[in-house]
N, C-alpha and C positions, 0 to 999 in steps of 0.2 A: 539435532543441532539447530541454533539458530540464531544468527546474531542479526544487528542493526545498528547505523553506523553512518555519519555524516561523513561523506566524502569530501578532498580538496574542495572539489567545483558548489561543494554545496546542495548536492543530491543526497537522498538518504537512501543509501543499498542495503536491501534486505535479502538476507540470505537464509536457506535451509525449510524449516516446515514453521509456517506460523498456525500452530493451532489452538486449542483449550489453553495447553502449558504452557504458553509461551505468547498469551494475549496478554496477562497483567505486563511483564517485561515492555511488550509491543508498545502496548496503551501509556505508559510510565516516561516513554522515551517521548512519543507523538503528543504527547500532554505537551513538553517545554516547547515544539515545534510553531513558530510564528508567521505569519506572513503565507505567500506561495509554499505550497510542498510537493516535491516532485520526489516521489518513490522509481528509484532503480528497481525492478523486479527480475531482472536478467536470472540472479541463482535462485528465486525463488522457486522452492521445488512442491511445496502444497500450502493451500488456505482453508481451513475449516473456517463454519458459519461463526465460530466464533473470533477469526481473524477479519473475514468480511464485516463484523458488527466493532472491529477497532478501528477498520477504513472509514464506514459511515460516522462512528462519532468521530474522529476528528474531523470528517471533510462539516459534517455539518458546524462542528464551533468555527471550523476554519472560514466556515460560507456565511458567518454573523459578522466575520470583519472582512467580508470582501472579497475573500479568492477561495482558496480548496485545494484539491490532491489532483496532482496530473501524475497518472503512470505509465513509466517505459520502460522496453526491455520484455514487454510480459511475451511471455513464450506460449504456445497454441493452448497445451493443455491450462493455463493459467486464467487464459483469454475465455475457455471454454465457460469456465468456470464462474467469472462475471456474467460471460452470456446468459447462462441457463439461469442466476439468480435474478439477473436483471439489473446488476450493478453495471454492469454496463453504458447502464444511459444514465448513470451516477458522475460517472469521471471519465476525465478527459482519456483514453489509453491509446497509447505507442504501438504496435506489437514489434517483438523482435527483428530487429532487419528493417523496418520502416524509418 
């Protein structure tokens, strides 16, 4: 499962496993995204490299007009998972409880 989903405030909450199947959908939504984008990752429960290579293209067209992807909510193993590729030093991140 997995959806994505602009909340009231204006967050986009991503929920379930964003991997292979479920990058076009990712990538399709984060296309129309303008401005600042702040991903909820609270349910996010896995990223394959191919959901990591959705975050870098938007954050980089994001980062040609000025801002990029800040994420919150990422929970340990989520967080791990930046660390070790190195996106980490990519985007602004929250961790959960912070």
């Amino acid at each position: 499962m997995f959806e994505i989903e602009i909340s009231d405030e204006g967050k986009i909450l991503v929920e379930g496993r964003l991997d292979a199947a479920q990058a076009v959908k990712a990538q399709e939504f984060l296309d129309r995204v303008e401005g600042q984008c702040v991903l909820d990752l609270g349910k996010l429960e896995y990223i394959s490299s191919a959901g990591l290579g959705v975050l870098l293209k938007t954050h980089k067209r994001l980062m040609g007009f000025g801002s990029g992807i800040k994420l919150i909510n990422v929970n340990h193993h989520i967080h791990d998972i930046f660390r070790y590729s190195g996106f980490d030093k990519l985007f602004e991140i929250v961790a959960a409880g912070d």
